[in-house]
C-alpha positions as CSV (number, residue, x, y, z in Angstrom):
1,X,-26.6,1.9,-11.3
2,X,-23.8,0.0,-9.5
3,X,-24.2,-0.7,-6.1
4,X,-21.5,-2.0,-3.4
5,X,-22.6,-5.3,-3.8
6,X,-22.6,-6.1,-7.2
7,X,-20.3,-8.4,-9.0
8,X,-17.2,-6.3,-11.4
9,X,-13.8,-7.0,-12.3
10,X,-10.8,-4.9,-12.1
11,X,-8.5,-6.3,-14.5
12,X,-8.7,-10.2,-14.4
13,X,-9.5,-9.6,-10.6
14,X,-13.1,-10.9,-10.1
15,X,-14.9,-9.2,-7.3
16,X,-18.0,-10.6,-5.6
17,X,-18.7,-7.4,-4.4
18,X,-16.9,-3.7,-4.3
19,X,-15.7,-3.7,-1.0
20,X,-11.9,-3.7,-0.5
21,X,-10.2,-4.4,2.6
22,X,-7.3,-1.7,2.7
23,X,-3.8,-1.9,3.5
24,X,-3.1,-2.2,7.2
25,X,0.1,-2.2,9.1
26,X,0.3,-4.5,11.9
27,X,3.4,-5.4,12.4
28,X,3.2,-8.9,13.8
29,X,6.0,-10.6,11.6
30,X,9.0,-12.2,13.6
31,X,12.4,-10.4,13.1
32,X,13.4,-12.2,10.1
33,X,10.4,-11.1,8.5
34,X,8.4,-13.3,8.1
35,X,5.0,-13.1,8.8
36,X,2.8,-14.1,12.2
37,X,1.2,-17.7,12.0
38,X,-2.0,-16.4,13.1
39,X,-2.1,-14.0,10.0
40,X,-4.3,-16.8,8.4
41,X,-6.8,-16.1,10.6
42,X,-6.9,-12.6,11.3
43,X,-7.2,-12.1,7.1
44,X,-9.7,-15.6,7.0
45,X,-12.0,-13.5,9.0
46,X,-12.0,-11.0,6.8
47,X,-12.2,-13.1,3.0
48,X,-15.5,-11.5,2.5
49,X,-14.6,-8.8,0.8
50,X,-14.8,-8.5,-2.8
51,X,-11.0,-7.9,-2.6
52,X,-8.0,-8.2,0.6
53,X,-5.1,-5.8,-0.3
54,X,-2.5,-7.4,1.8
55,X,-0.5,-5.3,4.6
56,X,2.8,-3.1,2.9
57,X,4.8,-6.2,2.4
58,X,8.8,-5.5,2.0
59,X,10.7,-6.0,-0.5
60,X,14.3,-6.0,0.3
61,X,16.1,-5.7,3.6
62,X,16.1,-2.3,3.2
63,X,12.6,-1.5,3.2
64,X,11.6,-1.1,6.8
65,X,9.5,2.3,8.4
66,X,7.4,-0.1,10.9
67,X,9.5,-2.7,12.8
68,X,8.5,-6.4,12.2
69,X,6.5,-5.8,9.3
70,X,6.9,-8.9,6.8
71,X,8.7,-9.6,3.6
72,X,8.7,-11.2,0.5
73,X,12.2,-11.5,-0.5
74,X,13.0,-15.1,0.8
75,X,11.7,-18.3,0.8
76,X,10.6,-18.8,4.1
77,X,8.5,-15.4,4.2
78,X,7.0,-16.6,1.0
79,X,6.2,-20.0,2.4
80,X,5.0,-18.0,5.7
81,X,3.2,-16.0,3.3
82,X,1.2,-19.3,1.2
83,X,-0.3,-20.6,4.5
84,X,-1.8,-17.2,4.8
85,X,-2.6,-17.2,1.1
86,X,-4.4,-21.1,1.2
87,X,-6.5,-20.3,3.8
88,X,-7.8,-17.0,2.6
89,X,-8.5,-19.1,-0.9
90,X,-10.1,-21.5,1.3
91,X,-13.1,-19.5,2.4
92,X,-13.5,-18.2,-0.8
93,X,-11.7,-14.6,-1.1
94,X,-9.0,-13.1,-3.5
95,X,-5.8,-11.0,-1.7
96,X,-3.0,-9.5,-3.7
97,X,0.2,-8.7,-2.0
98,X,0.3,-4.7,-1.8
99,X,4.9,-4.6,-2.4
100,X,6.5,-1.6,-0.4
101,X,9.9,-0.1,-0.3
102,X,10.1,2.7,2.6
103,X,13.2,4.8,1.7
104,X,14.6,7.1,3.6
105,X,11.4,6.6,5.9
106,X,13.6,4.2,8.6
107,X,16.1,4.6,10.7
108,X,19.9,2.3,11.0
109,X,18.1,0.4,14.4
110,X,15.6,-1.6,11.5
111,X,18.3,-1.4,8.8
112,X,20.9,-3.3,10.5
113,X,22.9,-0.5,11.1
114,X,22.8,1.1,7.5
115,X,21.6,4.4,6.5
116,X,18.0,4.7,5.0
117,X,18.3,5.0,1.1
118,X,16.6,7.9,-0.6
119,X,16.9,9.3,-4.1
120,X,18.6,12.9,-2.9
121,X,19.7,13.9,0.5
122,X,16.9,15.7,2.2
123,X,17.2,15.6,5.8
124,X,15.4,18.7,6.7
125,X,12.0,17.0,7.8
126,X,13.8,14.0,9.5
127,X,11.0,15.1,13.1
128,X,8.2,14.3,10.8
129,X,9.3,11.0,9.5
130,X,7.2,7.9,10.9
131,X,9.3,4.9,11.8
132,X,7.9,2.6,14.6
133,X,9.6,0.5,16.5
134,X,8.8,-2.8,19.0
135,X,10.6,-2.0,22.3
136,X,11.9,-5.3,24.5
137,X,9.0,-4.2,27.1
138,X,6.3,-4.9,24.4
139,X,6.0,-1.4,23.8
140,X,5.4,0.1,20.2
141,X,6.8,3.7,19.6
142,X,7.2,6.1,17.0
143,X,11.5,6.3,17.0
144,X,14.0,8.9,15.2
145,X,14.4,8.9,11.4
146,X,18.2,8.8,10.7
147,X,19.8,10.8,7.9
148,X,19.5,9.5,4.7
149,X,21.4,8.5,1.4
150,X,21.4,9.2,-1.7
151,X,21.3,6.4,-4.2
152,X,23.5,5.0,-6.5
153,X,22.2,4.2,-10.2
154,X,23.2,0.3,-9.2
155,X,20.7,0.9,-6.0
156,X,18.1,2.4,-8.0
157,X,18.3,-0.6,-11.0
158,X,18.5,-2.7,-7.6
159,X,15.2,-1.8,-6.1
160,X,13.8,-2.1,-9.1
161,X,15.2,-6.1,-9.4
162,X,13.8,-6.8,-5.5
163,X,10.3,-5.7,-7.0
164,X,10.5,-8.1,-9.7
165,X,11.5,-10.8,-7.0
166,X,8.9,-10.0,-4.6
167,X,5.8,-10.0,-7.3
168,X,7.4,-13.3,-8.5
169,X,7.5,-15.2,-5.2
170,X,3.9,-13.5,-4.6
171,X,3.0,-15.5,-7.4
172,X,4.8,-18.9,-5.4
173,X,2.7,-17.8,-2.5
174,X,-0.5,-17.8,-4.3
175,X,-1.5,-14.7,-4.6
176,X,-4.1,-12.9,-6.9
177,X,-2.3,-10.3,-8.0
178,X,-0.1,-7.4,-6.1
179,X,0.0,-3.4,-5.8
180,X,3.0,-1.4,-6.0
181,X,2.6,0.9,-3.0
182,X,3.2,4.2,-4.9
183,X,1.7,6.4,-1.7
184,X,2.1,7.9,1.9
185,X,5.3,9.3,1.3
186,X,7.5,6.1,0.8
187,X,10.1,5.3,-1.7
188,X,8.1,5.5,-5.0
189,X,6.5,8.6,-3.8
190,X,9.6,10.0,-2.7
191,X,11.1,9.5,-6.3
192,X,7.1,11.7,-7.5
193,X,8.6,14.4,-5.4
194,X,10.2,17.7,-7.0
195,X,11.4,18.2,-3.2
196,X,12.7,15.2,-2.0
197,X,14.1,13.9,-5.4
198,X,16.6,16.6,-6.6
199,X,18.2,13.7,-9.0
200,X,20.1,15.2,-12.2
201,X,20.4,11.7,-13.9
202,X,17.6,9.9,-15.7
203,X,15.6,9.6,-12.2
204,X,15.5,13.2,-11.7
205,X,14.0,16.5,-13.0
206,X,10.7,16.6,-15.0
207,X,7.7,15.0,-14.0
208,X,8.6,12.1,-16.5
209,X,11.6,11.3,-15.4
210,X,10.5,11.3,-11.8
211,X,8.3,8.6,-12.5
212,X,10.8,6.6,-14.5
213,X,11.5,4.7,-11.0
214,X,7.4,3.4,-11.1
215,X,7.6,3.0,-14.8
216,X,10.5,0.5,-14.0
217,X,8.5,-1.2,-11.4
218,X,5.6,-2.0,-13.7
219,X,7.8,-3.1,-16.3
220,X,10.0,-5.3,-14.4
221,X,6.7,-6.9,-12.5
222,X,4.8,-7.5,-15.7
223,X,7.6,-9.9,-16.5
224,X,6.4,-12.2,-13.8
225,X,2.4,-11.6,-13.7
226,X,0.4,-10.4,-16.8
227,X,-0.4,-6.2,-16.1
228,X,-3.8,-7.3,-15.4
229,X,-3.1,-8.2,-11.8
230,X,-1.2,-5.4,-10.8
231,X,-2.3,-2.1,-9.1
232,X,-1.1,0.9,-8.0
233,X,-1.5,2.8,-5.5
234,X,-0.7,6.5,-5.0
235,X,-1.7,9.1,-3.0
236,X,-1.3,12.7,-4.7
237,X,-1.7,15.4,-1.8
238,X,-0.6,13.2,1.1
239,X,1.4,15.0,3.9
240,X,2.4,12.2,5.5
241,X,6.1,11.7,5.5
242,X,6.7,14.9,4.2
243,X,6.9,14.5,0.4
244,X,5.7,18.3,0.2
245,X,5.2,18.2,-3.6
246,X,4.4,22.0,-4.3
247,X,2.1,21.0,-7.7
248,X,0.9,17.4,-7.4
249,X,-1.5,18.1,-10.2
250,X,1.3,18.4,-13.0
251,X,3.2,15.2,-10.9
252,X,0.1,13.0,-11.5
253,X,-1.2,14.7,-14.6
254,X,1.8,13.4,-16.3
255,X,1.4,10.1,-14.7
256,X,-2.2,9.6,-15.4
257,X,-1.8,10.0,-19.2
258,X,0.6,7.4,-18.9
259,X,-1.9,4.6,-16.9
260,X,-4.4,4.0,-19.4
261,X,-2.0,2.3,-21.4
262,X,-0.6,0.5,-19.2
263,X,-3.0,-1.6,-19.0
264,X,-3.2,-2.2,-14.6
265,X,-5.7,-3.8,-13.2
266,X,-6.9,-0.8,-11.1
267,X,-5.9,2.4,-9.7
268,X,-6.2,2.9,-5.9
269,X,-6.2,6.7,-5.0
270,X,-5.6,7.1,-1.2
271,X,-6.8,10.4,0.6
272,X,-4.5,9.9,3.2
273,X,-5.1,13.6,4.4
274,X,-8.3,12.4,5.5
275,X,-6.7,10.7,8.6
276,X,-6.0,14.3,10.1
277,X,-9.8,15.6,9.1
278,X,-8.1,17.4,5.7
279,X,-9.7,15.4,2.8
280,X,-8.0,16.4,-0.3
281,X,-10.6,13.5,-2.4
282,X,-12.7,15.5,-4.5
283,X,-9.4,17.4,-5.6
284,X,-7.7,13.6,-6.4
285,X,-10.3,12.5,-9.0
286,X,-10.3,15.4,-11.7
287,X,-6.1,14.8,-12.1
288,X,-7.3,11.0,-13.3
289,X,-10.7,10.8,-14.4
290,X,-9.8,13.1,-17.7
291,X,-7.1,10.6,-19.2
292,X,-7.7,7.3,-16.8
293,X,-10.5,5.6,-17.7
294,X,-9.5,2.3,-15.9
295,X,-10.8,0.9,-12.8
296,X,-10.5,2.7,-9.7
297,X,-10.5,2.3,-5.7
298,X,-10.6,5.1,-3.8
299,X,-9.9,5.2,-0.2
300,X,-9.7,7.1,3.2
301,X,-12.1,8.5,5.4
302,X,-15.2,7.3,3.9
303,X,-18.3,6.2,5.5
304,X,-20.6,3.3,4.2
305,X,-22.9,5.7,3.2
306,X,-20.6,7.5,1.3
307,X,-19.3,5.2,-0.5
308,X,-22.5,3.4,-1.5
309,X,-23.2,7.2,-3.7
310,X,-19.7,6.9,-4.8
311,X,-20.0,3.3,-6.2
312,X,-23.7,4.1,-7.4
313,X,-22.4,7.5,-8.8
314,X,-20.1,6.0,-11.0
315,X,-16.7,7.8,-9.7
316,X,-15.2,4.5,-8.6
317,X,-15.6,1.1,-9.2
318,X,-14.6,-0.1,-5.7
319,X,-14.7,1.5,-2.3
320,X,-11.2,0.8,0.3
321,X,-11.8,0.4,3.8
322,X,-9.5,0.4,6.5
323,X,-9.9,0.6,10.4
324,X,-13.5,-0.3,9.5
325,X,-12.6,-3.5,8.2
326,X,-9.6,-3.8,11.4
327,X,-12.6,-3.5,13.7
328,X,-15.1,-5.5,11.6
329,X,-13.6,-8.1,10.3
330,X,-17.4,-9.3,8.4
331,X,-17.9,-5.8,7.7
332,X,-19.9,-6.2,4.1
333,X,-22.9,-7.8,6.3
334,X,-22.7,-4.4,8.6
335,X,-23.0,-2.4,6.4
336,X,-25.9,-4.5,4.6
337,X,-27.4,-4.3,8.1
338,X,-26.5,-0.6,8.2
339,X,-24.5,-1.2,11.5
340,X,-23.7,-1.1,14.0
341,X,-19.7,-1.0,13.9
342,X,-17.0,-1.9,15.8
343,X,-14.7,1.3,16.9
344,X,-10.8,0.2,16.5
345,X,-9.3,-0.3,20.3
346,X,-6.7,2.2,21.2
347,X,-3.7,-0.5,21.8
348,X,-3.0,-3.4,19.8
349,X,-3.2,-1.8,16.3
350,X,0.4,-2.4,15.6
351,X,2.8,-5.1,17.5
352,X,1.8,-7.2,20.3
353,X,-0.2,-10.1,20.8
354,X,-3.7,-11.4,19.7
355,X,-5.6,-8.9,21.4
356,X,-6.6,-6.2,19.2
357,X,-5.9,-8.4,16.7
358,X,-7.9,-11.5,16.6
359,X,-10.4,-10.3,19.4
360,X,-13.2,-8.0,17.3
């Protein structure tokens, strides 16, 4: 049987072991986007994980739920972007670049003054919206959502063309590979969503056509990077942002008999629930396990423990931890050890200076 430190590949990705380092917001990039110079180090620490998914990285200037969160759309985030890349490579560990659109998850004070796009108006849940923002007094606070837009077709074909120039300048920067944030409510998800997509064009209406956004995505990123370095990542029952899909099992039932073909590098199913004490993970795996048969991460709310018997189980080939790995930044030798861990420090998660950051 597998354990968390044995050697596998997910897609061309070649893992030293199956620990993941998740997704993380920061928010430490400058306001043009580009990320923090002492990003090299904070992720350096951290380059013993089999894998580094990179924090949501923008794609366009439109994409923006956390103020001063990076991008990837011009050339000096991706040269802001290969320093942090180099020296990740440098002591040893592999990071792909996890792309992110927000949607009508922002609000016109990070849009430059433009309303949030979205694929149908739905403004009814605008209170449980997260958007951040940095305040002049160094302050980081959860702000109003503002209305949203619907999109035109150009918009939509438009998104799809900053994901294709994102993955590409990923590649620039060096990365390993990237994953299409599909989760948490954000602009892919949104599309998922009978609720918040009421779309009657191609975009819109059954389950298939609500995925034809993601479907896009792949397609137009597989130009640039073989499908062997791309993930996905997608959280089904996820309350957060309010995507309040009333039958996620035919949503993702449709879309997992379409991932075996395609051929991704993995699948990375988020339990985001489990942030609120709500896991929804043993209700995530039957939707994918009966037609996806690729590799999978799984992720949220899961102990070292637990996720050894996952790993050694065989329901997932690699294990995503998050404020573990923000406290614990050579977290694979803790949990050799068996502890004892680092608890995450109530200020300095997102925005701000070193501390919290740099100071586990």
């Amino acid at each position: 049987m597998a354990g968390l430190f044995d050697r596998t590949t997910l897609g061309d990705l070649d893992l030293v072991n199956r620990i993941v380092m998740a997704p993380m917001t920061r928010s430490r990039a400058d306001e043009r986007g580009v990320i923090n110079p002492t990003a090299s180090e904070y992720y350096a620490a951290r380059t013993s994980a089999g894998l580094i998914i990179s924090e949501g990285i923008n794609v366009g200037p439109m994409s923006n739920a956390f103020d001063r969160t990076p991008g990837l759309w011009t050339e000096e985030q991706t040269e802001g972007w290969r320093a942090v890349v180099d020296r990740i490579h440098e002591k040893g560990g592999r990071v792909v670049a996890q792309l992110w659109h927000a949607g009508r998850a922002s609000a016109r004070g990070l849009l430059s003054d433009r309303q949030p796009l979205s694929p149908s108006v739905v403004d009814d849940d605008l209170d449980r919206l997260q958007v951040w923002a940095l305040l002049a007094n160094g302050a980081y606070v959860r702000i109003a959502a503002t209305p949203s837009r619907a999109m035109t077709l150009g918009e939509v074909q438009g998104v799809v063309n900053e994901f294709r120039l994102a993955a590409a300048n990923a590649v620039r920067a060096g990365f390993d590979g990237v994953e299409i944030h599909g989760a948490n409510g954000y602009l892919i998800h949104q599309f998922l969503s009978p609720t918040i997509n009421l779309r009657t064009d191609d975009y819109g209406g059954s389950a298939e056509r609500r995925s034809r956004l993601l479907q896009e995505i792949v397609s137009a990123i597989a130009e640039v990077m073989p499908r062997s370095r791309i993930g996905l990542r997608l959280s089904p029952f996820a309350d957060y942002n309010s995507t309040r899909d009333p039958k996620p099992e035919d949503t993702y039932g449709q879309i997992a008999s379409t991932l075996q073909a395609a051929g991704l590098a993995y699948l990375h199913l988020a339990d985001t629930n489990a942030w609120t004490g709500a896991p929804d993970y043993e209700r995530m795996l039957p939707i994918f396990r009966g037609d996806y048969r690729g590799p999978l991460i799984v992720n949220a709310g899961i102990t070292p423990e637990h996720a050894a018997r996952i790993v050694s189980s065989g329901e997932a080939d690699a294990i995503a931890f998050g404020r573990l790995f923000l406290a614990n930044p050579d977290l694979p030798a803790r949990i050799r050890a068996g502890g004892p861990y680092n608890a995450p420090k109530p200020f300095g998660i997102y925005g701000g200076s070193d501390s919290g950051y740099l100071d586990y």
